[in-house]
C-alpha positions in Angstrom: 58.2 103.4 83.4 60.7 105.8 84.4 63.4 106.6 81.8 66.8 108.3 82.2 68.0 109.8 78.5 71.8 110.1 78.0 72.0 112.4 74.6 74.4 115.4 73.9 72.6 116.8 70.5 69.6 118.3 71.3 67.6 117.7 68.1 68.5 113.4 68.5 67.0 114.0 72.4 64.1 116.0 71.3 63.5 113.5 68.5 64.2 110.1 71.0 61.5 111.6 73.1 58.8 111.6 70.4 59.3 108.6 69.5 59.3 107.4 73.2 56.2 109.4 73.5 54.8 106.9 70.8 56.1 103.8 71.7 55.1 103.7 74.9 53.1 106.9 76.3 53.3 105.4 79.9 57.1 106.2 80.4 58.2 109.4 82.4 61.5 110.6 81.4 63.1 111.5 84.3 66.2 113.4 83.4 67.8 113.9 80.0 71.5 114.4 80.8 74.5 114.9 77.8 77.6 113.7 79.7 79.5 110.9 81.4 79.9 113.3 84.7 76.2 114.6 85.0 74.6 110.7 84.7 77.1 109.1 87.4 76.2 112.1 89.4 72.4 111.6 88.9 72.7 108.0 89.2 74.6 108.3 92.5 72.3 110.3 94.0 68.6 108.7 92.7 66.7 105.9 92.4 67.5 103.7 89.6 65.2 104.3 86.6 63.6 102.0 85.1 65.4 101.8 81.2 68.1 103.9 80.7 68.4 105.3 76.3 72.3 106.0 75.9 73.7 107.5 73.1 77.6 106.3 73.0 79.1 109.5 72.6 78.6 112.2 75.0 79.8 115.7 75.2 82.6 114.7 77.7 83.3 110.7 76.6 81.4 107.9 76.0 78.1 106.6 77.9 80.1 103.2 78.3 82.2 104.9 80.9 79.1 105.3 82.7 79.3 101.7 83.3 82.9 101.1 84.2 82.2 103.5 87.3 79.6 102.6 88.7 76.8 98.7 88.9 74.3 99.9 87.3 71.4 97.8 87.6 69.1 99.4 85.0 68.6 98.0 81.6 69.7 100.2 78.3 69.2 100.4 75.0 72.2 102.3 73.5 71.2 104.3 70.2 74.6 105.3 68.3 75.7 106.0 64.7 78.5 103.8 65.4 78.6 99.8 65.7 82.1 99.5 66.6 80.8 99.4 70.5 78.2 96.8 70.5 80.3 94.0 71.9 81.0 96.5 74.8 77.5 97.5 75.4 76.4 93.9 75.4 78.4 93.3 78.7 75.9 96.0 80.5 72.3 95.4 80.9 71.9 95.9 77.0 68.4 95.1 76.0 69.4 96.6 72.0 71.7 98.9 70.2 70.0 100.9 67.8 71.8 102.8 64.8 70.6 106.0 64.5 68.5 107.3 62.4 66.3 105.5 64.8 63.2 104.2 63.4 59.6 104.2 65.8 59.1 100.2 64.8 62.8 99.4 65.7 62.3 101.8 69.3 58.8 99.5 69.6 60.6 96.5 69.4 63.9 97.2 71.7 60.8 97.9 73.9 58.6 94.8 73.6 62.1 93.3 74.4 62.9 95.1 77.8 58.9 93.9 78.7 60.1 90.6 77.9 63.9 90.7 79.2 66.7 88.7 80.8 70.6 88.4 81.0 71.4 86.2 78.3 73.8 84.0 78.5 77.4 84.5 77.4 76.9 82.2 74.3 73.6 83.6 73.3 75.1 87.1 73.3 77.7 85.9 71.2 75.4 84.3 68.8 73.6 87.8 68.5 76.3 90.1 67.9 78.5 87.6 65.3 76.6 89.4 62.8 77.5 93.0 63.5 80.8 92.2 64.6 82.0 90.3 61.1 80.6 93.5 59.4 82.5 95.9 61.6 85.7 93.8 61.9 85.2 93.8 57.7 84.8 97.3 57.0 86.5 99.2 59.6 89.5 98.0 60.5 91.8 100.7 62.0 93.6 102.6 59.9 97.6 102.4 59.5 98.7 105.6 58.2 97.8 109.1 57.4 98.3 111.2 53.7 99.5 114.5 55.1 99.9 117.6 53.0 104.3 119.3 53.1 103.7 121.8 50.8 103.0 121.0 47.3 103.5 117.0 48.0 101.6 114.5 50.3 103.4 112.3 52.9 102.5 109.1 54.2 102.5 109.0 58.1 102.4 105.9 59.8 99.9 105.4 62.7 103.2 103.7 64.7 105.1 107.1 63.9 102.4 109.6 65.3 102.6 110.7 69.1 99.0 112.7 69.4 96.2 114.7 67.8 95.0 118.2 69.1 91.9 120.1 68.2 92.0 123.8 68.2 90.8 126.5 66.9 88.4 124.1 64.8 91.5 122.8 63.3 93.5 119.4 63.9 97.0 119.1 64.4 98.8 115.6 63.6 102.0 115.3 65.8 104.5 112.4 65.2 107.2 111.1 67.4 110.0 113.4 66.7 107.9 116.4 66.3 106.5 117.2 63.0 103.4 119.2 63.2 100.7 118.7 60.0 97.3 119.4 59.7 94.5 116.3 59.2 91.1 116.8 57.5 89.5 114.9 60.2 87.9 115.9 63.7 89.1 114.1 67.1 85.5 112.1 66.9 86.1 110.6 63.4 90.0 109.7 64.4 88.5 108.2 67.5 86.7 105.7 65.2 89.3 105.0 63.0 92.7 104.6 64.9 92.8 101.4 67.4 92.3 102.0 70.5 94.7 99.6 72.1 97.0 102.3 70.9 94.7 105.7 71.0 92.8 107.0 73.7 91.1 110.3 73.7 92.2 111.9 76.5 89.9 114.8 76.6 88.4 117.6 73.9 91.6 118.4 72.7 93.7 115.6 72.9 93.9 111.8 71.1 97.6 110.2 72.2 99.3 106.7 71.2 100.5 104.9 74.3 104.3 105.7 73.8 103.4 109.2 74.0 102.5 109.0 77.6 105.4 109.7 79.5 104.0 110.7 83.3 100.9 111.0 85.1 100.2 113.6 87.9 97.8 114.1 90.9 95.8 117.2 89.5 92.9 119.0 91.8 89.6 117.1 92.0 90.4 113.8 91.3 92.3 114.9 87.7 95.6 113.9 86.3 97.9 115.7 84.8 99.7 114.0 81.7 103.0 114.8 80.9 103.8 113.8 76.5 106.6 113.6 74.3 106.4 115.7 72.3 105.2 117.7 74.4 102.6 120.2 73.5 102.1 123.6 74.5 98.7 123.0 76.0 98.5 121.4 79.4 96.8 117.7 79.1 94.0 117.3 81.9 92.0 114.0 82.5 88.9 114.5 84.1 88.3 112.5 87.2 85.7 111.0 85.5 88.0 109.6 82.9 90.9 109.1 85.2 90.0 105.3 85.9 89.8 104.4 82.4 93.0 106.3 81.2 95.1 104.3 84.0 93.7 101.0 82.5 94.4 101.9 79.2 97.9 102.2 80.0 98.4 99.3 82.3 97.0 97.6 79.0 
């Protein structure tokens, strides 16, 4: 069984591959690749493994994108920290979704699945997921403001009244609609859990927007866009031609 990894921490791909080692010393990992760009390029260019072990987060986006670019005909078994993305993941070839910490008798039995597998149908899939979705739709709803620190006070911000998020400098800048800059306690990954993403998109390492910030797009080299916001920041905003697709859909809602 030949099996394609999709992992950007090391320690999680060193660990996945002991316990793939264990539950099922046959398989041959083929390539152990940590971003959206390197696995459409690999899977472009060879044969189609056999199971495919996605985290959902990778060091450029998220393994899902994978899927919007390219058929992909392989099964997967995503392993995340997150369950917000399992009714996604269920309309690939999704065998499982494992939470991480991943445990050898849950990998052994995503496994005996795959041996075992077939498309299930629409209402089946729905029957499965129910579970996890009425648990995530109960306990992390998106949030709909922000305490930010002016001072010696703290302000609420609405999530309507913000424009974009930066990271830099290991810091994170909140910027609302008419310019007001104030630091948030949280990284670009944890936001991009907790704000809906009907309105938020991460754009690339630096950059989380809300819709109404968008005001332009431009032709960039290799496939990129250029993004022109309001406010706009003094950083230029580059979408990789990766992500380019799924930025353009995002806005055409």
């Amino acid at each position: 069984m030949r099996v394609l990894i999709l992992e950007d921490e090391y320690p999680a791909a060193e660990r996945l591959q002991r316990l793939l080692n264990q539950a099922a010393p046959e398989a041959q990992v083929v390539a152990q690749l940590d971003t959206v760009a390197g696995a459409v390029a690999w899977l472009q260019n060879n044969p189609p493994p056999d199971l495919i072990l996605a985290d959902i987060h990778l060091a450029d986006g998220i393994s899902l994108d994978v899927f919007d670019q390219l058929v992909v005909s392989s099964p997967v078994i995503f392993t995340t920290a997150y369950d917000q993305y399992a009714l996604q993941a269920f309309k690939t070839h999704s065998v499982d979704y494992l939470l991480k910490p991943i445990k050898l008798t849950e990998l052994q039995a995503a496994l005996q699945k795959l041996r075992q597998w077939h498309r299930p149908a629409a209402s089946e899939v729905a029957e499965q997921l129910q579970p996890l979705l009425n648990t995530s739709s109960n306990s992390q709803a998106p949030k709909t403001r922000f305490l930010v620190r002016q001072g010696e006070q703290l302000l609420p911000i609405q999530t309507t009244d913000i424009a974009w998020f930066q990271s830099r400098n290991e810091t994170v800048t909140l910027v609302t609609r008419n310019g007001q800059r104030y630091l948030v306690d949280y990284t670009l990954e944890q936001l991009e859990q907790q704000l809906d993403a009907h309105q938020f998109f991460r754009l690339n390492r630096q950059f989380i927007a809300q819709l109404p910030a968008v005001q332009r797009l431009h032709p960039h080299f290799n496939g990129k866009l250029k993004l022109d916001l309001q406010p706009a920041p003094t950083d230029e905003v580059l979408v990789s031609r990766e992500k380019a697709g799924a930025v353009k859909s995002w806005l055409e809602g």
